[in-house]
N, C-alpha and C positions, 0 to 999 in steps of 0.2 A: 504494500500500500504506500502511496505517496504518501507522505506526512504536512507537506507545501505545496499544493499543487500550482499556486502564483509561482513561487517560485524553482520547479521544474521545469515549467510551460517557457519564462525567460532563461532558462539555462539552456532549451531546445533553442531559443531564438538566438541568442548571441553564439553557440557552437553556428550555426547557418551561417552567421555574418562572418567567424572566422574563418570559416571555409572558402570563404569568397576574397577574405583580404590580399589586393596584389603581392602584398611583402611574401608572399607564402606559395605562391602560384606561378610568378612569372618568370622565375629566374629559368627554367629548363627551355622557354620557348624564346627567350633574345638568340641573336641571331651574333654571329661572329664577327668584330670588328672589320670592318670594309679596308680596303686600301685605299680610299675620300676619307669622305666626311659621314657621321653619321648625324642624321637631324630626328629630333623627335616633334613630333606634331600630334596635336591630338584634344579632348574635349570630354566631358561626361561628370559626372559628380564624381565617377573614382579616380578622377584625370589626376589628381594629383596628388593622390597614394601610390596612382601607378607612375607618375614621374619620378616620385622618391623612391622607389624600388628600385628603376633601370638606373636612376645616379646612383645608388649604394651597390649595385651589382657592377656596371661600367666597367675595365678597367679604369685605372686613372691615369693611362698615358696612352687613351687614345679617345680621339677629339669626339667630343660629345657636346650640343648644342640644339635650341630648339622650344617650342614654345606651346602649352598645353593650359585649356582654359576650363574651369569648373567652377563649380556654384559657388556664391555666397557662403563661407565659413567651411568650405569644403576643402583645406588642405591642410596636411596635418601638421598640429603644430610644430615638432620637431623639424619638419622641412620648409618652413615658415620663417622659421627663426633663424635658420643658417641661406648661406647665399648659395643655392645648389646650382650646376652648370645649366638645367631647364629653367627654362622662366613659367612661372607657375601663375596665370592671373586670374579673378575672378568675376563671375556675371551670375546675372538672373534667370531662374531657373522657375516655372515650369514658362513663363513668358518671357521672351529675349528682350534684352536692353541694347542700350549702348554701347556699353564695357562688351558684351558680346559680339554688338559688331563691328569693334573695332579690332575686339581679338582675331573675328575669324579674318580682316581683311590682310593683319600681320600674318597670321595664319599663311593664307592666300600668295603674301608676296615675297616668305620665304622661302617658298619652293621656286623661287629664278635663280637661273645659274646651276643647277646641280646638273650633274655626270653623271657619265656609265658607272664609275668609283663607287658612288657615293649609296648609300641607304639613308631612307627614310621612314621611319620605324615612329606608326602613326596608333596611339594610345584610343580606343574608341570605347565608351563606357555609357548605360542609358544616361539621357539629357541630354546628350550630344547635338542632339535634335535642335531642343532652342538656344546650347552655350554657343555653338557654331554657327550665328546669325550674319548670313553675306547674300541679301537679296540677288535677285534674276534680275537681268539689265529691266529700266524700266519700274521695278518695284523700290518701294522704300520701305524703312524699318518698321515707320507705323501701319502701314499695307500687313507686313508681315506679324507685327503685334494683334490687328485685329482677327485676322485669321486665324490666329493660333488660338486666342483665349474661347473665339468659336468652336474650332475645333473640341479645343479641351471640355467645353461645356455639353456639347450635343452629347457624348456618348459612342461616337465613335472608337471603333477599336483600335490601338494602337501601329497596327501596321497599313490601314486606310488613314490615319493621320501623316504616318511618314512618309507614307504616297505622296499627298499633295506635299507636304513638307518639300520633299525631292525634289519637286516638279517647280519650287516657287525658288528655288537659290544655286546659287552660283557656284557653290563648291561641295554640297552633297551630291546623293545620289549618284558616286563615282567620279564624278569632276573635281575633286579633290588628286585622287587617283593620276589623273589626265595630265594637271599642273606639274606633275613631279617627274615624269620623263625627262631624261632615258634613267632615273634614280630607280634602282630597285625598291620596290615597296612592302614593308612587312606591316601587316596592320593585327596588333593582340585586342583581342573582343572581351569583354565582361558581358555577358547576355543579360538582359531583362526583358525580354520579349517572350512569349509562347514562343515553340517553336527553335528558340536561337538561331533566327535567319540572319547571316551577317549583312543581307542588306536591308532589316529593318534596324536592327540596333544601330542607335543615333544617325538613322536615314543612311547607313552605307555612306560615306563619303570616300572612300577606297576598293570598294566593291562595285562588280556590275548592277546594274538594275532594268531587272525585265517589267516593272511595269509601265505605262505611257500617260501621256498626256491627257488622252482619250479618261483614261483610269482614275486621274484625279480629280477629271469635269464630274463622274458619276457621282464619285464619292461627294463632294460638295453640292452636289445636287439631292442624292440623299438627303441630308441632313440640312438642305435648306441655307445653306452658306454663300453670303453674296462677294460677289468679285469683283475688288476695284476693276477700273475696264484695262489697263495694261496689263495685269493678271489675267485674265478673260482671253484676253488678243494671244498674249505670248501662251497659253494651251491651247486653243484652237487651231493655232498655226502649226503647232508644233513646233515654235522658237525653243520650248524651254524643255526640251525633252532633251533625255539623259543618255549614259553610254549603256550600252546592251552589253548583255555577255557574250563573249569573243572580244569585243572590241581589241586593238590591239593594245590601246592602254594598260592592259590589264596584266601582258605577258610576263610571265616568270614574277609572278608577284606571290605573295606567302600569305593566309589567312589562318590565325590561331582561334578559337575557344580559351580562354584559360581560366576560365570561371561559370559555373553556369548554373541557373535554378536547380535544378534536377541534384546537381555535385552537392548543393547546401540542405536541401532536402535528403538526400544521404546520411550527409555527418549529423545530422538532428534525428534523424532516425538511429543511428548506431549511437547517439547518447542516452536515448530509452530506454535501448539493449540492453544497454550496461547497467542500467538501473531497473531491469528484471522485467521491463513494462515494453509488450507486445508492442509495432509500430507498424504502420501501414500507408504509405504512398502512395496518394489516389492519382495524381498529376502534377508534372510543373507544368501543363500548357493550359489552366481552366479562366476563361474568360464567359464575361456577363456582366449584368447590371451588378453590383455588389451588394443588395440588399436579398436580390434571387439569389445568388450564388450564397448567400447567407443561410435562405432558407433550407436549401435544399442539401446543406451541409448539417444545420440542424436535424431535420429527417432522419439521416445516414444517423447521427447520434444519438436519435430517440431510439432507433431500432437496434442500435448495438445496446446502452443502457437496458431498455425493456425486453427484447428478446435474446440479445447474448447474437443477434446475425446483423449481418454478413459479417462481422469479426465477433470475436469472443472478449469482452473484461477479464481485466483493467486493459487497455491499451490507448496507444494514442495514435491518430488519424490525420496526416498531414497534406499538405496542398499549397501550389503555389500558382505562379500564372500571374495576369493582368486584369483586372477586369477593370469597369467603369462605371461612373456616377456620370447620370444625367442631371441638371442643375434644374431645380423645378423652381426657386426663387420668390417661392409662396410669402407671404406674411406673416407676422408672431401673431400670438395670443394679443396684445394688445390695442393690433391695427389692422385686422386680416386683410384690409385693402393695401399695405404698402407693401411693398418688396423690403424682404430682410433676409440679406445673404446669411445663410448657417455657413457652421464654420466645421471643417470635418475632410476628411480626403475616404479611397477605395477601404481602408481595413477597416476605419470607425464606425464606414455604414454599412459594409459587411457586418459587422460584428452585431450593430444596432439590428440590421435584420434577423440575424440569428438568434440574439435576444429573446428576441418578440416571439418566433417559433417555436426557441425551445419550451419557453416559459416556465423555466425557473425549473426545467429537468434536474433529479438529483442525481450527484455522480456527474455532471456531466461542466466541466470547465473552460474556455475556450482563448486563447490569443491569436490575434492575428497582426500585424504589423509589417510596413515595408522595409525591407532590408536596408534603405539605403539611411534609413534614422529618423525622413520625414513624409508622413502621409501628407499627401498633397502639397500644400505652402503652410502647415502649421507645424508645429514645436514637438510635436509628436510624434512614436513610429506608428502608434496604432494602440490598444489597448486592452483589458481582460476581460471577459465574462465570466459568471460565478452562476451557483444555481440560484444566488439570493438577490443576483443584480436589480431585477425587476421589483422584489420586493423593499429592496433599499432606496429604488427610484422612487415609490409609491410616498415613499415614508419622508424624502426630501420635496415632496409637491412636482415629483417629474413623471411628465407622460411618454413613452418611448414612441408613441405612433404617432407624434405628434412634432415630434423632432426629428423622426425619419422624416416625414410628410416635408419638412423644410428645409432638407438635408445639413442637421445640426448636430451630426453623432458628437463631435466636438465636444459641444459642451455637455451633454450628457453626460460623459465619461468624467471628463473633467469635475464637474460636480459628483462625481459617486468615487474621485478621487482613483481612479481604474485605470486614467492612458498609464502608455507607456512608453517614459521620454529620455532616451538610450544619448539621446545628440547623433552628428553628422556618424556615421559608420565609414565611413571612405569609400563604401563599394558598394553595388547593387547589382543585385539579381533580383529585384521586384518580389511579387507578393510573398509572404511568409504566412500560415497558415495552422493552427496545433491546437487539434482537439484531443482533450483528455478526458476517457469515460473511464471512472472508478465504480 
């Protein structure tokens, strides 16, 4: 019997996170000093744990240089504090700034001048998406801001976001790639995508991309997403379309994994083990609304709890993946006519869904949280569910269908004192997932 189950449930989350940390991953997959130059380029919230990895791995008498940009408060302090041979700068994250797109334009105009000699050894981690903000000729930053936070809001899936993504800039979707001829390119991947397609994680900026222009009208169409009109002109023409596989860009170029959901859902399940307690891996690739994906994770938990099937008690039940919140931007309690943004990202309303399903199941304990330290743009990774959540809500004046209804999981948790606030991790592999039925 678990004696803590809070405290298990965070000891399953932080083994995930360490399994993903670059310092611990990357060294078998760098690539042998060049007889150039070697440049490192690159973007993602783990952009610059993986920077500080390749400087502490490096030799140190042979040339290393190069410029890698990640989120707000996202590099660690030890490599912070010293003047490492990468330049390590910071942007906004899940919506691109300035700082972004000035990073990726340095980014951009570091690849002039390189050789056959030479490698460019390009650090690609999720966020890469909006750290690496370098519009399509024609577009501007704000074009690309409005876009995004659309995006972000409709519910679309993460790899029909990086579609258009790809489709709207200048040095994703393989055009990064393109700039760096005749440089050899090795690009090391941290996944957080379903899947680990290396050309959705942070839009492929080193990879081919088979989707089109055509691809990115639908998807926006979809979901109702309007387009400045040079946006519009440059997909229908096919101006902004990207290089395809084959291309020759591409040749003798190296693509790693060095991290991946599935790997961190591993070592979380081998910590279970060891602690006597059954574990079971449903998926790393589960995607959905997060409140559905909540419910139907409850379910699976009722009938383990009540019947002992499809697994047998004690065990724990894990899953990871992507899923999405659609923003419904309802009203509070005090004004139902005005728009009050809740505040909350995918684990919290996951978790809020499941909540409400399990309804207070006994035996039955739940965290979910994002690997990377923060659900959505709040201070949190994600938080805990207990059997006595709902009745601890009841007892502080909180209704849980009522905070879902305005997607507030945030402060729900917050109030029941339940997230769960780890700070930045360095690395991401997206969702994290741990049901524990006693």
């Amino acid at each position: 019997m678990i004696a803590d189950p809070r405290g298990f449930l965070r000891a399953l989350y932080d083994a995930a996170v360490a399994r993903a940390q670059p310092s611990e991953v990357i060294g078998p997959f760098l690539p042998s000093p060049p007889t150039g130059r070697t440049l490192v380029l690159g973007a993602g919230k783990a952009g610059g744990a993986m920077a500080a990895a390749v400087d502490a791995l490096w030799p140190n008498d042979a040339p290393l240089s190069g410029l890698v940009v990640t989120r707000y408060d996202h590099v660690p302090p030890a490599y912070k504090a010293r003047l490492g041979r990468i330049d390590v700068v910071e942007a906004s994250h899940p919506v691109p700034d300035a700082a972004g797109r000035r990073a990726a334009q340095r980014i951009y105009d570091l690849t002039q001048g390189l050789s056959s000699d030479d490698v460019v050894l390009c650090l690609v981690s999720g966020g890469a998406s909006a750290l690496l903000t370098l519009p399509a000729k024609g577009l501007t930053l704000e074009d690309k801001q409005t876009i995004n936070k659309a995006l972000l809001a409709s519910g679309a899936a993460i790899d029909e976001m990086n579609c258009v993504r790809k489709h709207l800039s200048a040095i994703k979707g393989g055009r990064l790639a393109a700039r760096c001829a005749p440089a050899r390119v090795v690009t090391l991947l941290i996944s957080d995508v379903p899947g680990d397609d290396p050309s959705v994680i942070g839009s492929g900026p080193t990879v081919p991309d088979a989707t089109t222009c055509a691809d990115a009208l639908r998807i926006l169409a979809r979901y109702g997403i309007d387009l400045p009109p040079a946006a519009r002109a440059g997909l229908e023409s096919g101006q902004f379309e990207t290089p395809k596989p084959g291309h020759v860009a591409f040749k003798g170029h190296q693509v790693h994994l060095i991290a991946t959901p599935q790997q961190s859902l591993e070592a979380a399940a081998a910590l279970a083990r060891q602690h006597g307690i059954a574990a079971h891996i449903l998926s790393d690739e589960i995607e959905g609304e997060s409140r559905e994906v909540g419910k139907v994770h409850a379910a699976l938990a009722r009938a383990v709890a009540r019947r002992g099937a499809p697994f047998a008690k004690p065990c724990v039940i894990l899953s990871g993946g992507e899923t999405t919140v659609t923003v419904k931007s309802k009203g509070g309690p005090s004004d139902p006519a005005r728009p009050v943004p809740g505040r909350g990202g995918r684990a919290s309303e996951f978790l809020l869904g499941c909540a409400i399903a399990l309804q207070g199941e006994a035996g039955v304990h739940v965290l979910a949280a994002d690997t990377d330290g923060i659900d959505g743009v709040e201070d949190n990774a994600g938080a805990i569910v207990t059997p006595n959540t709902l009745d601890r809500a009841a007892v502080a004046g909180l209704k849980a269908s009522e905070h879902l209804d305005r997607n507030d999981a945030y402060s729900f948790f917050d109030r029941l004192g339940d997230l769960v606030v780890p700070g930045p991790t360095f690395t991401n592999v997206n969702d994290f997932r741990a049901l524990l039925i006693v």
